[in-house]
N, C-alpha and C positions, 0 to 999 in steps of 0.2 A: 658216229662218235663225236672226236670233235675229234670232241675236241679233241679236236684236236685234234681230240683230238687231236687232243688236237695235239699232244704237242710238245714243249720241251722245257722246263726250267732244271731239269738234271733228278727230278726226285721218283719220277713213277709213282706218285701217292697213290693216285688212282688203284692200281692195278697193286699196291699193295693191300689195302685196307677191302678190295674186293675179290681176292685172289681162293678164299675158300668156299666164297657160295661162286661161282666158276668153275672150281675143281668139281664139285658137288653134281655139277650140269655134266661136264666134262668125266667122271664117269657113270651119269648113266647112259649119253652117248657111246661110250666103248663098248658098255653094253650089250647095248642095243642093235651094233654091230651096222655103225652108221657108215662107216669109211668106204662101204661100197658103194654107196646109194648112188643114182645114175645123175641124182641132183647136182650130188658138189662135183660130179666134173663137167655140169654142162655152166656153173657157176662158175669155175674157173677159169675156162675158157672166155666165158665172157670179160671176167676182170682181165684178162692178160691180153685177151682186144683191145680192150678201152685203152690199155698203158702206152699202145703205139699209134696214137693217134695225136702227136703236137705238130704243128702247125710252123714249119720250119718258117723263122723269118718275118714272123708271126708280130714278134715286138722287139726286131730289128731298133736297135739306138736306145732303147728306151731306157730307163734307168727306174729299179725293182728294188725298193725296201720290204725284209720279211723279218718278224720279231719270230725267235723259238723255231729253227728253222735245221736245227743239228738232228733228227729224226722225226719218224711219223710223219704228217702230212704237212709241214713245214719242209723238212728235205724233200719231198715228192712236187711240192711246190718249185721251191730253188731249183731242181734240175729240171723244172718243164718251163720257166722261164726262161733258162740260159739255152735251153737247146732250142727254141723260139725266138732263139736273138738276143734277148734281153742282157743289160750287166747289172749284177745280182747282188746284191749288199745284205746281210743277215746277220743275226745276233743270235743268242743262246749260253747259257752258259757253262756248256761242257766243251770244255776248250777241244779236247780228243776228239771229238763229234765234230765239231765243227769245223777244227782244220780239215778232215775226214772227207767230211763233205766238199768242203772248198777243193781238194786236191782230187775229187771225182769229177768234179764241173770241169777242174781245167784238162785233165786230162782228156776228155771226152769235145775239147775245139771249145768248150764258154767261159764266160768272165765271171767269175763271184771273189768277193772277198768277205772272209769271216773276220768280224769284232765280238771281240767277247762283250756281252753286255747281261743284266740283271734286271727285266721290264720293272719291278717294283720300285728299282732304285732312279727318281727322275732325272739325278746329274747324269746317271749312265746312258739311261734312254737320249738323253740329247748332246749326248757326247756322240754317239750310236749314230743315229740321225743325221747329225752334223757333218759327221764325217763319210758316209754313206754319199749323202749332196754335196761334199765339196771335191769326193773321188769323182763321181760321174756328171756331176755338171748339173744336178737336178734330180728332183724327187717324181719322176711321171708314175709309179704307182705302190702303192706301200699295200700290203697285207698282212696285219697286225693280230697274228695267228698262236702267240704265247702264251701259253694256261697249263696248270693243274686239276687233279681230281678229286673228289672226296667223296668216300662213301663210308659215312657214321650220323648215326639218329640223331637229332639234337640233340636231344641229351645227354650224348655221350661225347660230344667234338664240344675241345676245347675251346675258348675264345681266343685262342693263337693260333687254334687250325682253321678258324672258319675267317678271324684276318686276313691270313695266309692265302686263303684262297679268293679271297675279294681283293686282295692285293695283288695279286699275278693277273687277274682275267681281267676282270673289271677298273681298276686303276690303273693298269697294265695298259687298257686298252686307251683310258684316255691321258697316260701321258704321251703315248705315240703318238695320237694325234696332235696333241698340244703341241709338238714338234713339229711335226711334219707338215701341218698346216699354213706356216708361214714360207715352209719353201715353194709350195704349190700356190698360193697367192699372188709369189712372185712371178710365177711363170703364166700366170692367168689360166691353171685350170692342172688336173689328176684325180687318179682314180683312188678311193680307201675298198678297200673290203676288211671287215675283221670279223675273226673266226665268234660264233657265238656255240648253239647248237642245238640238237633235237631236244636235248632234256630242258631248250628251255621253255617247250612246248608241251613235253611230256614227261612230266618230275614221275620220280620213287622215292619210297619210304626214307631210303639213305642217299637222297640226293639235294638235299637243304641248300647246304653252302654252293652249291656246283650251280645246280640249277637260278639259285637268286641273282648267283654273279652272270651267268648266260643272259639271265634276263636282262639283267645293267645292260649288256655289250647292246641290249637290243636299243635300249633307251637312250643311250650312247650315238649311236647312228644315227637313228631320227634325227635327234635335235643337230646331229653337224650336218646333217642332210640339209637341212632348212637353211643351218644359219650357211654354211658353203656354196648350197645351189645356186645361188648367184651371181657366184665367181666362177662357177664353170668347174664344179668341184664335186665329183660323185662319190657318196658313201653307203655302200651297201652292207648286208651280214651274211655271212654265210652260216647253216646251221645243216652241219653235217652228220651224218647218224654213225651206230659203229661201226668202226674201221677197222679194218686188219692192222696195228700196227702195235709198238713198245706199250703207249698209251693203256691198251684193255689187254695184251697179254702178259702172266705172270712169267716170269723171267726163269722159272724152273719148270715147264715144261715142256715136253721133248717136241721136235716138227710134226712127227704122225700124231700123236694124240691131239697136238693142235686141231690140226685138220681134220680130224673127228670132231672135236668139240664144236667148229665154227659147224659142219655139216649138220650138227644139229642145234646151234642155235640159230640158224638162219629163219628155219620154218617155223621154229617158235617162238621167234621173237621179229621178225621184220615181214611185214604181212603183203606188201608187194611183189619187190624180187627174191624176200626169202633166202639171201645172201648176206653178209658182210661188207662194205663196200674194201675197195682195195685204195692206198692211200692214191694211188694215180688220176683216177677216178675225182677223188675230191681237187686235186691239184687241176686237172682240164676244167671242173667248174669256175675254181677261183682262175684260170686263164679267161674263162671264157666271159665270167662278169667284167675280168677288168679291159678285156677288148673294146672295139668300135663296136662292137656287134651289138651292145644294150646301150646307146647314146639318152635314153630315157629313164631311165631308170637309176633311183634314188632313193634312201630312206627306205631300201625295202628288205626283208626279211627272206634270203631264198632257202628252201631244203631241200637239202640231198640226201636222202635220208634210207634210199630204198622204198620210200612208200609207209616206212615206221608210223609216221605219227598222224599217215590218215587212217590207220586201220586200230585196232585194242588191243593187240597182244604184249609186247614189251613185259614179260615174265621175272626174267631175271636180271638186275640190276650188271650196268654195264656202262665203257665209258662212252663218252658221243662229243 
């Protein structure tokens, strides 16, 4: 997914505008009478592995900027930072969500504080920012993971939706940076990761706007790759494939049929592990880029994708 997956600006486009060819899969999984299959529960087991594996202390002091961080893989993020140590600063703009989340971090022994903020809007974003580094003393790693979905043919998406959506991911992505780039200067060195994703590898029919803006984040990277690597400043992307979360599911239907539908679009649309990934999963990648553990690593493009976009299948349009 992504994105997001990725992510959060409060609107779910995504998963509205793709919500009937979904239903369409989703029943002929029922069908098909998929909910038994031996598949999805050896898949679940694995994702509900993967969720208890941070690295207590992990990134102890550190100070974690996250854009779009009130659900999906954004909140899945913010709690595996904080429970690693880290103090957690986030944006998004559903206030509900977000105190939400903030009052789950602290209850749970971590530090986060939610700012309401709107990536598009750049007084926000550096208001956001600002105060995120003047709560914790410093910017040691930001994950600029804030995007929307779209799925309509050109010809049919407006020139305010296809804005709309180059404005949240894409400008989104680099006014974060634009920010947060001179607090890490100061400190002589941090890590970026910013959420891009599979579809910017592997476009659909109705994935124009989505996909072109993925692409930006990609373009985006590089060049702060280059022009930061010298200060001691890593900028990576992550491009995460679909995820279980608000992102790609439609808001009206029930937990089992869910879970039918993913049992069957795992095998037919992710040609590796033939799962969904689970937003936790995406969150230990983006720990793991922004660790010591990749000291070389810059300017590069990682996917987590399940295996998606080395294999052909990807059938039916979905978010990432």
């Amino acid at each position: 997914m992504d994105t997001n997956a990725n992510t959060d600006t409060g609107t779910n486009a995504h998963t509205k505008v793709a919500a009937t060819g979904r239903r369409s899969l989703l029943g002929g999984a029922i069908a098909l009478g998929v909910a038994g299959a031996a598949f999805g529960t050896t898949a679940h087991a694995a994702g509900a592995q993967s969720g208890s594996r941070t690295h207590r202390g992990r990134f102890e002091g550190k100070a974690v900027l996250i854009t779009g961080a009130t659900s999906g893989i954004g909140r899945a993020t913010a709690k595996a930072f904080a429970a690693a140590g880290a103090r957690v600063g986030f944006c998004g703009r559903r206030e509900g969500l977000g105190r939400q989340v903030e009052r789950e971090i602290r209850e749970a022994g971590g530090e986060a504080s939610y700012i309401q903020a709107d990536v598009r809007i750049a007084a926000q974003v550096e208001s956001f920012v600002n105060q995120v580094a003047s709560r914790y003393g410093s910017i040691d790693v930001a994950f600029n993971n804030a995007g929307i979905g779209s799925g309509k043919l050109p010809h049919e998406m407006s020139v305010e939706e296809w804005d709309d959506v180059q404005a949240t991911n894409a400008r989104g992505v680099f006014l974060a940076i634009k920010y947060e780039i001179p607090h890490m200067l100061r400190a002589a060195g941090g890590v970026i990761i910013c959420t891009s994703s599979s579809a910017a590898e592997q476009a659909r029919p109705n994935g124009a706007a989505y996909s072109a803006s993925k692409r930006a984040v990609q373009g985006i990277v590089k060049s702060a790759a280059l022009a930061y690597g010298p200060k001691g400043i890593r900028v990576n992307a992550l491009l995460p494939g679909t995820t279980d979360t608000p992102f790609v599911r439609p808001p009206d239907i029930p937990d089992a049929d869910w879970a039918k539908y993913k049992q069957a679009f795992g095998p037919l649309n992710i040609d590796g592990l033939e799962r969904m990934a689970q937003a936790e999963e995406i969150a230990h990648a983006v720990l793991g880029l922004a660790s010591d553990d990749f000291p070389y690593m810059t300017g590069a493009s990682v996917a987590v994708d399940g295996g998606a976009t080395a294999g052909r299948k990807m059938i039916q349009p979905s978010g990432a």
